[in-house]
C-alpha positions in Angstrom: 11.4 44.2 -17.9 15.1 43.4 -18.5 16.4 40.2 -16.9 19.8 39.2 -17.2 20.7 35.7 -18.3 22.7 35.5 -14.6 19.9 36.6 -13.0 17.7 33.5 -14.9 20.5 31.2 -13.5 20.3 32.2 -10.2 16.6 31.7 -10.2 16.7 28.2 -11.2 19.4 27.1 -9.0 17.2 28.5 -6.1 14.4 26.5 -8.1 15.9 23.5 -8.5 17.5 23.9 -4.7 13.3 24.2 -3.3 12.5 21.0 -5.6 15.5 18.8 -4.4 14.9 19.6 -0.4 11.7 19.3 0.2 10.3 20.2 3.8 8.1 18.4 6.5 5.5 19.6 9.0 7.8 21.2 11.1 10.0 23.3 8.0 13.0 20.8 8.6 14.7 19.0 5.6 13.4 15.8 4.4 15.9 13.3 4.9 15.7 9.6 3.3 16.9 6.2 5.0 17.3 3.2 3.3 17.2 0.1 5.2 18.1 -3.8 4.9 16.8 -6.7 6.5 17.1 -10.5 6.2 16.7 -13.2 4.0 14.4 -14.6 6.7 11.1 -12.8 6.5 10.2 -13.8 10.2 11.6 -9.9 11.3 10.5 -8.2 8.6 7.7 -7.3 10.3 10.2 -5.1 12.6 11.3 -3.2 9.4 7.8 -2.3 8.9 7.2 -0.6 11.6 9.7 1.1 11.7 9.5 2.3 8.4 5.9 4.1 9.5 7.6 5.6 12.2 10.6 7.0 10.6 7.9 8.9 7.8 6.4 10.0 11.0 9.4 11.7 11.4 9.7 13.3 7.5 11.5 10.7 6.9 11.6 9.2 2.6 12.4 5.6 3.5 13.4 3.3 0.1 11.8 -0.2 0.1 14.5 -2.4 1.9 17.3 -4.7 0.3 16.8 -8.0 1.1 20.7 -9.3 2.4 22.3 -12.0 3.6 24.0 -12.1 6.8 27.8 -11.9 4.9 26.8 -9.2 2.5 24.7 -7.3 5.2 26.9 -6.0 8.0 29.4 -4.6 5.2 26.5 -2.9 3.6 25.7 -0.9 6.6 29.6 -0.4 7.3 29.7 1.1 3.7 26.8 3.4 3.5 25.0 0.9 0.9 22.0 0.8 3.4 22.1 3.3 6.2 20.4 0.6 9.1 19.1 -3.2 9.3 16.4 -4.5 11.9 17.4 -8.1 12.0 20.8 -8.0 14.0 20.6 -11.2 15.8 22.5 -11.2 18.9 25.1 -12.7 20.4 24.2 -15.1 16.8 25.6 -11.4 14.7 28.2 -10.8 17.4 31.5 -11.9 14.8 29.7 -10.2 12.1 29.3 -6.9 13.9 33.0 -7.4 15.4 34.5 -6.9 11.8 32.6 -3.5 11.2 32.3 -2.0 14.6 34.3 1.0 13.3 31.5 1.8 11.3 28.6 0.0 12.3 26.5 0.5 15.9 24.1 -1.4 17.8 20.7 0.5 18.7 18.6 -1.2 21.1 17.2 -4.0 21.5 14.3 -3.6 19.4 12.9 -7.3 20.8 14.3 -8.4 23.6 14.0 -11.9 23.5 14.2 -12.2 20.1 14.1 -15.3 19.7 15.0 -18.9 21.7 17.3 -21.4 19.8 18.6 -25.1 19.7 18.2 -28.5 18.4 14.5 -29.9 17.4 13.0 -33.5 16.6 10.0 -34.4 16.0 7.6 -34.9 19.1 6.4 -38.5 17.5 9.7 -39.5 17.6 10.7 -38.5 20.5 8.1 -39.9 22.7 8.2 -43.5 20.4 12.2 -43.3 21.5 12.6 -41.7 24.6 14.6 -39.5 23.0 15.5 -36.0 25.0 19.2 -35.1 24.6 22.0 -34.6 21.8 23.9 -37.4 23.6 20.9 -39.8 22.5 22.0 -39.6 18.8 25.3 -41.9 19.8 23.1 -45.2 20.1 23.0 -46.8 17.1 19.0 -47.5 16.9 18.4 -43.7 17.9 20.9 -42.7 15.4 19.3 -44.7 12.7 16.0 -42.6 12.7 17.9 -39.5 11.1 20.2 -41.0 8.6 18.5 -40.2 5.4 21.5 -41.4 3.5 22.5 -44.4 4.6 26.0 -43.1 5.5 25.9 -44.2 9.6 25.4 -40.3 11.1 22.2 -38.9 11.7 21.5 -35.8 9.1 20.8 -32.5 11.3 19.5 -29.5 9.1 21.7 -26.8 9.8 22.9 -23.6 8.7 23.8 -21.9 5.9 27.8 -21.6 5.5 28.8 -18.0 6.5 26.1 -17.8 9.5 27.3 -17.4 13.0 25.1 -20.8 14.1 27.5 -22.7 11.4 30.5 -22.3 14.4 28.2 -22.9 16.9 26.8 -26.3 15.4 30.5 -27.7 14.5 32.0 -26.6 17.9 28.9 -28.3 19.6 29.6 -31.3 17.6 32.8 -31.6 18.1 32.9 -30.8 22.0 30.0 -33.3 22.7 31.5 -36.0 20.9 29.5 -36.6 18.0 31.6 -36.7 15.2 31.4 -40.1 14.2 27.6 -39.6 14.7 26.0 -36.5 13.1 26.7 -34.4 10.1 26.0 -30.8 9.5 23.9 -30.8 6.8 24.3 -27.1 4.8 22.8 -25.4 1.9 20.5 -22.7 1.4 18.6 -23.4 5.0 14.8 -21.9 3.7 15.0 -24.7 1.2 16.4 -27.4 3.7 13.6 -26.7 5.8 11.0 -26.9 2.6 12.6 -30.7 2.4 12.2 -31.2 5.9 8.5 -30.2 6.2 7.4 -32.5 3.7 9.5 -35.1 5.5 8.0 -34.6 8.8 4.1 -34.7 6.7 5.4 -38.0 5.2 5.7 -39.4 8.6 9.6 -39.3 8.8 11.9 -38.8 11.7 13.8 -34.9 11.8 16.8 -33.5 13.4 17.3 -29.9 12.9 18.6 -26.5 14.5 16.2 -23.6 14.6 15.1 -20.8 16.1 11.7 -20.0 17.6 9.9 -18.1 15.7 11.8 -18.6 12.2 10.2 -20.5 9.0 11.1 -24.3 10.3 9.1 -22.9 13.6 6.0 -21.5 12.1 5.4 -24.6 10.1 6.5 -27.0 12.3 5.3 -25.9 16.3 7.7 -26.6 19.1 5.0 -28.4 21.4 3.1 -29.8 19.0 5.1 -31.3 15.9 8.4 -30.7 17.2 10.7 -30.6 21.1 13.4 -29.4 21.7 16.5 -31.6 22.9 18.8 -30.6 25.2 22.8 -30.6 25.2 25.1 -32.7 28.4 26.1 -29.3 28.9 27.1 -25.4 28.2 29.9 -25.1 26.1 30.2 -22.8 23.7 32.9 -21.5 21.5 35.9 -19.7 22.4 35.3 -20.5 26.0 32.2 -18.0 25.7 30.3 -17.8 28.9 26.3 -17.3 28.9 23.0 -18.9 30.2 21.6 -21.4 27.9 18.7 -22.7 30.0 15.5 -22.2 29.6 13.6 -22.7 32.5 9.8 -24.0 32.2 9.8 -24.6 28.5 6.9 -26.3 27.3 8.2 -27.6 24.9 11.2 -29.4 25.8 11.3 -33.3 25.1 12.6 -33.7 28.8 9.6 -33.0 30.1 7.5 -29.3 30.9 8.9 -28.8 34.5 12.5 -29.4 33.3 15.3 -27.0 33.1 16.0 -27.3 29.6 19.7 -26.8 28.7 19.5 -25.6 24.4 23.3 -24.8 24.1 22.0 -21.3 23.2 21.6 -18.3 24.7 18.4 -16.5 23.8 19.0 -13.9 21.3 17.6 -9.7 21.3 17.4 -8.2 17.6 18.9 -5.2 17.5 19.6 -2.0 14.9 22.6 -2.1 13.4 23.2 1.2 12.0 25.8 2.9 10.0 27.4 5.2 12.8 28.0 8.4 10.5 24.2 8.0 9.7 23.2 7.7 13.4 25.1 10.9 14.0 23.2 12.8 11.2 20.2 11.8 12.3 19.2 11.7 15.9 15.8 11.5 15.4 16.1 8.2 13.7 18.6 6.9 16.8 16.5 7.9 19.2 13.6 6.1 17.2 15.3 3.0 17.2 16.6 3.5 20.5 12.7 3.4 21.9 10.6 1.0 19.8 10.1 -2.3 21.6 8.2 -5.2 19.5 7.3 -8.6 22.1 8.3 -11.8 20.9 4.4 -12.9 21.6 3.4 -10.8 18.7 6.1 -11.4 16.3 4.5 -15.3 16.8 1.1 -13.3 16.0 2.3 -12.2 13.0 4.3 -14.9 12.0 1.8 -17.3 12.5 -1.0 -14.6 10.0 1.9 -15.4 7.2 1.8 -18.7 7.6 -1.8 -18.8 7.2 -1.3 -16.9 3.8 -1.1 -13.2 5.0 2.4 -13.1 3.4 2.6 -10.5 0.5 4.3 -7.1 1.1 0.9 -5.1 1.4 0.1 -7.7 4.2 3.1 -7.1 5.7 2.5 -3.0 5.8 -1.0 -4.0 7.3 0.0 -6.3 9.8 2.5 -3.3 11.3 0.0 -0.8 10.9 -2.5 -2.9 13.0 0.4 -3.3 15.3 0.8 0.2 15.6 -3.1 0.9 16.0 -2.7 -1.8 18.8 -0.2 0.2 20.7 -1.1 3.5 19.9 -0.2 5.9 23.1 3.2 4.1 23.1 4.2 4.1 19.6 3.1 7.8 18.9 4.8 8.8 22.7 7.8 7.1 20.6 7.9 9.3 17.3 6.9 12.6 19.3 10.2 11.7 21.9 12.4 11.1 19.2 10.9 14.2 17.1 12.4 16.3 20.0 15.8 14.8 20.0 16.0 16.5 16.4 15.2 19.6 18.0 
C-alpha cells in the first residue's frame, strides 16, 4: 500500500487532535478550570465541593492556588485562575471594584458567610464588666490589653492590604480611640497563633475576627471569647448597612441583647473571570446553584480543628457533605448539565 508522507501528516494531526480533546459522557469536549481560594483554610471546604461537581460536569479541574486577598482578585481578572470561592462580601467589595471589567460575582454560595467584629475573652469580660469598644477608654479596662507597656490596648487585626484593615482604622478613628488602641498588623494566622497561647496562659485578648475563621475555631465565641459591641454604626465612606445581630449568644452584653458588631454579616461568593463564565455556562450555572449553610461550614471547621486537616481530609469531608445532600447536590449538576445544552 503506498501512503504518502502528507497523508502520514494528516493522520497524526487528527491523532494528536483525538489525544489533546478528550470527550465526556455526553461526546462534549473536556474543558479544564483552575480555581483559587484563600489563605484562610476555613472555605476551602467550599472549593471542594465544588471541585466534585464541576468533574461531574467533565470538567479537568487543577488543584487550586492558594492567594492572598491582593494577589487574588487580579488573578481571576487576568485569566491566571479562571474562579475563586472565598469572595467575602461587602469585606471583597474594593477588591472586586478594581476588576469588575473582568471579574463577576456568582451567587452567594453561603449566605451568611460569616458574622464579624471585635472579641475579648469571656473571663475578662465578666471579671470587668466589659461589653463595648467604648470600655477600652478607662484606664484600668485599657490596661488589661496593653502587652507593651506603651498606654493603648493591643487589638489583633488585619493583615495590611485586607478590606477589614479600613474598616478597623475608620472604626478607631470615628469612635474616638486613638489615644487608646492600636492596630496591631502582621501576617494575622500567626497573630492569632500568639494570641491562643496567650488566652491558655490566662491573659487578657482584644481581637477582630470572623465567625467561623481560625481565631474562631480555637477560641469559641460563647465559651472562651464575646463579642463587644460598638456606640454605634458607622462605617466608611458613609456606607449604609445593618450591623446588628439580634439574639447573639454570644455577645458580652448579655444573650437577649441587640448586639451592634460594626459589621455587616458577610455572603461568600464566586468570583469568576467573566470571559470564562461566558465559555462555560455549565460551570456558571453550577456556581449559580450550590448553597453550603454556615452551620456546616462550623461542622467542618470544627473536624479540622480536631486534626481532620490534611487535603485528603478535606476531599472527604466534601464528599460526606455531598453524600449528606444528595437529591440536592446531584438536582444541581444535572440543572447546570442542561444549561450547556
Amino acid at each position: 500500500m503506498n501512503i504518502s508522507l502528507r497523508n502520514v501528516g494528516i493522520v497524526a494531526s487528527l491523532v494528536l487532535f483525538a489525544l489533546a480533546a478528550p470527550v465526556t459522557e455526553s461526546g462534549a469536549a473536556e474543558k479544564s478550570a483552575k480555581p483559587a481560594r484563600a489563605t484562610w483554610d476555613t472555605f476551602w471546604f467550599g472549593e471542594r465541593i465544588l471541585k466534585i461537581g464541576l468533574e461531574r460536569l467533565g470538567y479537568t479541574v487543577a488543584e487550586p492556588k492558594t492567594l492572598n486577598n491582593p494577589a487574588r482578585y487580579p488573578a481571576v481578572a487576568q485569566g491566571d485562575v479562571d474562579y475563586d470561592t472565598d469572595a467575602v462580601i461587602p469585606n471583597a467589595s474594593a477588591f472586586i471594584e478594581k476588576v469588575k471589567a473582568d471579574v463577576e460575582l456568582v451567587g452567594p454560595l453561603m449566605n451568611p458567610g460569616s458574622i464579624q467584629g471585635y472579641l475579648i475573652d469571656r473571663k475578662t469580660a465578666e471579671a470587668h464588666g466589659i461589653t463595648s469598644l467604648d470600655d477600652l477608654k478607662k484606664d484600668d479596662i485599657r490596661k488589661l490589653f496593653d502587652g507593651d507597656g506603651d498606654g493603648k490596648a493591643d487589638l489583633i487585626g488585619c493583615n495590611p492590604g485586607w478590606n477589614c484593615e479600613k474598616f478597623i482604622n475608620h472604626h478607631i478613628g470615628a469612635y474616638g480611640l486613638d489615644d487608646h488602641v492600636k492596630h496591631v498588623q502582621g501576617e494575622y494566622n500567626v497573630l492569632v497563633g500568639d494570641t491562643v497561647g496567650r488566652l491558655k496562659r490566662g491573659d487578657s485578648v482584644l481581637l477582630y475576627a470572623w465567625y467561623p475563621n481560625t481565631a474562631t475555631i480555637q477560641m469559641t465565641p460563647g465559651e472562651d471569647l464575646v463579642w463587644i459591641t460598638v456606640p454605634y454604626t458607622d462605617l466608611p465612606d458613609g456606607a449604609k448597612a445593618n450591623t446588628t445581630q439580634e439574639g447573639l449568644k454570644s455577645c458580652a452584653a448579655g444573650a437577649g441583647a441587640s448586639c451592634n458588631l460594626g459589621w455587616a454579616a458577610t455572603q461568600y461568593y464566586v468570583a469568576a473571570n467573566r470571559k470564562w463564565l461566558a465559555k462555560n455556562p455549565r460551570a456558571r450555572k453550577l456556581f449559580e446553584l450550590v448553597k453550603v449553610s454556615l452551620e456546616d461550614r462550623v461542622t467542618q471547621n470544627l473536624a479540622m480543628k480536631n486534626g481532620e486537616d490534611s487535603e485528603e481530609d478535606l476531599t472527604r469531608h466534601a464528599e460526606q457533605w455531598i453524600a449528606n445532600n444528595k437529591a440536592e447536590f446531584d438536582g444541581w449538576v444535572e440543572e447546570a448539565r442542561k444549561a450547556g445544552d
